[in-house]
N, C-alpha and C positions, 0 to 999 in steps of 0.2 A: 600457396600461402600468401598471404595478404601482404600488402606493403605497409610501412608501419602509417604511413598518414592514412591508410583505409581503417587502418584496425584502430587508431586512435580516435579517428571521427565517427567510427561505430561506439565502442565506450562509451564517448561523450555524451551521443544519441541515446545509448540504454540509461546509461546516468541519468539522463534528465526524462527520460520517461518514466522510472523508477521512483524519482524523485516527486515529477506530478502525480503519481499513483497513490504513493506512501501521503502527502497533503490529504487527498483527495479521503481515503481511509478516515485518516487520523480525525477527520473534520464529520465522518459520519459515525463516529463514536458518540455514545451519548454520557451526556457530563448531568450537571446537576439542574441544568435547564432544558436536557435532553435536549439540546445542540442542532445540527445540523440533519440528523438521522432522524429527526419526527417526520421531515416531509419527504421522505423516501419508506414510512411504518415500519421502521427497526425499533423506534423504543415503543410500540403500540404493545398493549397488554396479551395480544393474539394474532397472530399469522395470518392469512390469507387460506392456508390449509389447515386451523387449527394447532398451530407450532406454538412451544412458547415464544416467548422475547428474548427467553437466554438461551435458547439455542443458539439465535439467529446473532446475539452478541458473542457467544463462545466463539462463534465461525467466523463475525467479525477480527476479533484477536486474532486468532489464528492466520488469518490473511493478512494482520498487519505488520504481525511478528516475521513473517516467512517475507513480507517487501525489504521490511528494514532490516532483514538478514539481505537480502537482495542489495539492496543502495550502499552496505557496510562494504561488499566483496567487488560491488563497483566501483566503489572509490579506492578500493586497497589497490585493486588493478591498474585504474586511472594511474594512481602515484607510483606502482611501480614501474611504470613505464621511460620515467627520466632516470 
């Protein structure tokens, strides 16, 4: 078993990888100027293999939801640790 200064400064570590992940996400969502996701063809009208657009944004969501359930349970953790 870990000592607790290992296991806290692992936390901290997933925290904040979690945390630039979930940014990183949220910023390739496409908003009303389609944002940051046009220069990666997430809000393009078609795919690369003929995909829609909402596919590729459905799955977006779905990744962003499943991080910020991620960053939620690492922070719960974080704080229950004092």
């Amino acid at each position: 078993m870990l000592p607790f200064q290992a296991m806290l400064a692992l936390f901290i570590v997933i925290q904040s990888i979690v945390c630039a992940l979930l940014i990183f996400l949220v910023l390739l969502h496409s908003g009303r100027d389609a944002g940051l996701s046009g220069a990666f063809g997430v809000g393009s009208t078609s795919g690369s293999f003929g995909g829609s657009s909402a596919i590729v944004e459905k799955n977006l969501d779905r990744i962003t939801v499943v991080v910020a359930v991620l960053l939620f349970v690492s922070t719960y953790l974080l704080t229950r640790q004092y």
